[in-house]
C-alpha positions in Angstrom: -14.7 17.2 -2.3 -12.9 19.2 -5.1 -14.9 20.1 -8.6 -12.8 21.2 -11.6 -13.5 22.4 -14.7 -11.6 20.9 -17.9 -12.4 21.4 -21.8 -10.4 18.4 -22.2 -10.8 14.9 -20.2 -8.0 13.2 -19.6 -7.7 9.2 -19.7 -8.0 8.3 -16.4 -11.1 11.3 -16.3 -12.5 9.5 -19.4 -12.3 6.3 -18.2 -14.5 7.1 -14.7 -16.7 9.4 -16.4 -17.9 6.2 -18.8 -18.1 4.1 -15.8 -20.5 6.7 -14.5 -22.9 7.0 -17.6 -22.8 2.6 -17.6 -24.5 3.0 -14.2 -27.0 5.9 -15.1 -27.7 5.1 -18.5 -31.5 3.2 -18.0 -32.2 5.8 -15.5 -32.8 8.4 -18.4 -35.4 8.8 -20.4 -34.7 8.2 -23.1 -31.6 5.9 -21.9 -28.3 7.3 -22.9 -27.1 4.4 -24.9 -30.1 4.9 -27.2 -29.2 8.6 -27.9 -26.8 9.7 -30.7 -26.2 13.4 -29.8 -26.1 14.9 -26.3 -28.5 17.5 -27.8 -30.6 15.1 -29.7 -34.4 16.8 -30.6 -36.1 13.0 -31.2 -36.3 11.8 -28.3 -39.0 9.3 -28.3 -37.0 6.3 -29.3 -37.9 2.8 -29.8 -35.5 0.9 -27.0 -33.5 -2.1 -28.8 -31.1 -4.2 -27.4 -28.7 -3.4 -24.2 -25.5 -1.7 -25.1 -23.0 1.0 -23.5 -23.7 4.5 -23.9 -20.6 4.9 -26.4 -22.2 7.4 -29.3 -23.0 9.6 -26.2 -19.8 8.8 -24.6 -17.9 10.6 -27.5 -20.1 13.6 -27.5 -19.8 14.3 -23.6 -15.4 13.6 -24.0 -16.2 16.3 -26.2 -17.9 19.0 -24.0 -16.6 21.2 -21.5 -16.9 19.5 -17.9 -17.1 19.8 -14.0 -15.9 17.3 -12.2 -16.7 16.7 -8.4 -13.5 14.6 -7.2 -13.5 12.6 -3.6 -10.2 11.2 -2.6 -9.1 11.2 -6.3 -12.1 10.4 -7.8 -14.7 11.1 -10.3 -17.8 10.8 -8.3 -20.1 13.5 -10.3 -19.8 15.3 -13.1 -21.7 18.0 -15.8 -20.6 18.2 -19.4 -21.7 21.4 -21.7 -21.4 23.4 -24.4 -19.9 26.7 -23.7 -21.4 28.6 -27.1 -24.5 27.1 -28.0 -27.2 28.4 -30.1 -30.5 27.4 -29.3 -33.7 27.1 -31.3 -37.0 26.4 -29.6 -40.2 27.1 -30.7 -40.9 30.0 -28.7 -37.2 31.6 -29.0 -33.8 31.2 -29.9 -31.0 31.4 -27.4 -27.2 31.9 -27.7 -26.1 29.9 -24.7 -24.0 27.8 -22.3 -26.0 24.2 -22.6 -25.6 21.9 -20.0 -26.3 18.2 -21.2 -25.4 16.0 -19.0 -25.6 15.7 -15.2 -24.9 12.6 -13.2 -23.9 11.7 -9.9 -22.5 7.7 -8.8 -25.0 6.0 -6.8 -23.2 5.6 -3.7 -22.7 9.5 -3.6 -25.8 10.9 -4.1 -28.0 12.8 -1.9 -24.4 14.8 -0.8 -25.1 18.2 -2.6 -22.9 16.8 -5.1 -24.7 17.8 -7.5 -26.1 21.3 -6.2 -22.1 22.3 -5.9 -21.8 21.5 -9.5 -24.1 23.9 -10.2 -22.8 26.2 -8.1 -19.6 26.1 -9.7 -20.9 26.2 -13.2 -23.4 29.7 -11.8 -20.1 31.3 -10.6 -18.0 30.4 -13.8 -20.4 31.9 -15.9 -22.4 34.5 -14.3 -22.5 36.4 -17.7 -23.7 33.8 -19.8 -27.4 32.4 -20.3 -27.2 29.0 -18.9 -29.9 26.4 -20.4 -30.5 22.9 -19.7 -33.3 19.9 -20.7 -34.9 17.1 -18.7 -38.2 15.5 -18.4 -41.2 16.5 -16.9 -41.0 12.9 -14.0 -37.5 13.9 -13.5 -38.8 15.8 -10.1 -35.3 15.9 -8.5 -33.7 17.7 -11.0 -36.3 20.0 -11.9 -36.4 21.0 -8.1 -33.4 21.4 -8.0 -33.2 23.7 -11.0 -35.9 25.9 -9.3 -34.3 25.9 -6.5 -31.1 27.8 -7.9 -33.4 29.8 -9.6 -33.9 28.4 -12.9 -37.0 28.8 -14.4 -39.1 26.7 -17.5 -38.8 28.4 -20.8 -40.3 25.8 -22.5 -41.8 22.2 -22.8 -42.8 20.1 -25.3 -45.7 17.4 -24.3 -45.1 13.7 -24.8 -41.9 14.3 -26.6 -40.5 11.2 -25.1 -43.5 9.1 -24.6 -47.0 9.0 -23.7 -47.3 11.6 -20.3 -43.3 12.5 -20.5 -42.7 16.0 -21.5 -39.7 17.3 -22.3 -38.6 20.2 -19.9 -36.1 23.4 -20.8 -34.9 25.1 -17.7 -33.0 28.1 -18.0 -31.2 31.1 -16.4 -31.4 33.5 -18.9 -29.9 37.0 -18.2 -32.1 40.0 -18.2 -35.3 38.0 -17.7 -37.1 38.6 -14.6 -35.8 35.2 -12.3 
């Protein structure tokens, strides 16, 4: 396996990287297809009809990306924001944001998406590296602590009764 970086997807990239948010859209929280920005604060959304994650689509074709490529294809990839500036209640943050992580089905539980992280650690070892999930999301989040990650902040029922949304961070000069 192979991951690349690339500020700029290109068809066939785009193409496999939509197929991949189809399959993982409901298994968000809020879904992805329900979500307008990949930085959206409102997250407790009423869910409507069925649709493909297109609004979010654009945003992540938009984004930086890493993408983890088996036998010429897409099977895993992390979009973010190179310079963000971040506002949360506690702090601001000028940061690398990464929105979006997703693995295909059929690959997970590879490292797939620990080497993405990796990657993304070594690319930008001099850079403040923040990410969001939610607090049920115990795969992720273990994996974040695992690397070394640690919660700056998290906002209680943000997207729903008992789901909390969680900021994990990396952020240079704090203790890790």
């Amino acid at each position: 396996m192979e991951i690349i970086y690339t500020a700029s997807l290109s068809e066939e990239q785009k193409k496999q990287v939509f197929e991949i948010l189809c399959e993982a859209d409901r298994e968000f929280i809020p879904p992805l297809s329900y979500r307008e920005d990949t930085k959206q604060k409102n997250l407790y959304v009423q869910q409507s009809e069925t649709k493909p994650p297109y609004i979010y689509f654009e945003k992540v074709t938009k984004q930086s990306n890493l993408l983890a490529i088996e036998e010429g294809h897409v099977v895993g990839f992390m979009s973010f924001e190179e310079d963000y500036f971040l506002e949360l209640e506690e702090k601001s943050y000028e940061t690398l944001y990464m929105s979006t992580l997703i693995v295909r089905k059929e690959s997970r539980r590879k490292g797939i998406s620990s080497r993405l992280y990796e990657e993304l650690l070594k690319r930008f070892q001099d850079r403040n590296i923040i990410t969001r999930t939610w607090s049920t999301n115990v795969s992720h989040i273990g994996l974040l602590e695992k690397l070394g990650f640690q919660m700056i902040e998290c906002i209680r029922n943000d997207r729903g009764p008992g789901i909390d949304t969680v900021y994990y961070g990396r952020i240079l000069g704090e203790k890790q």
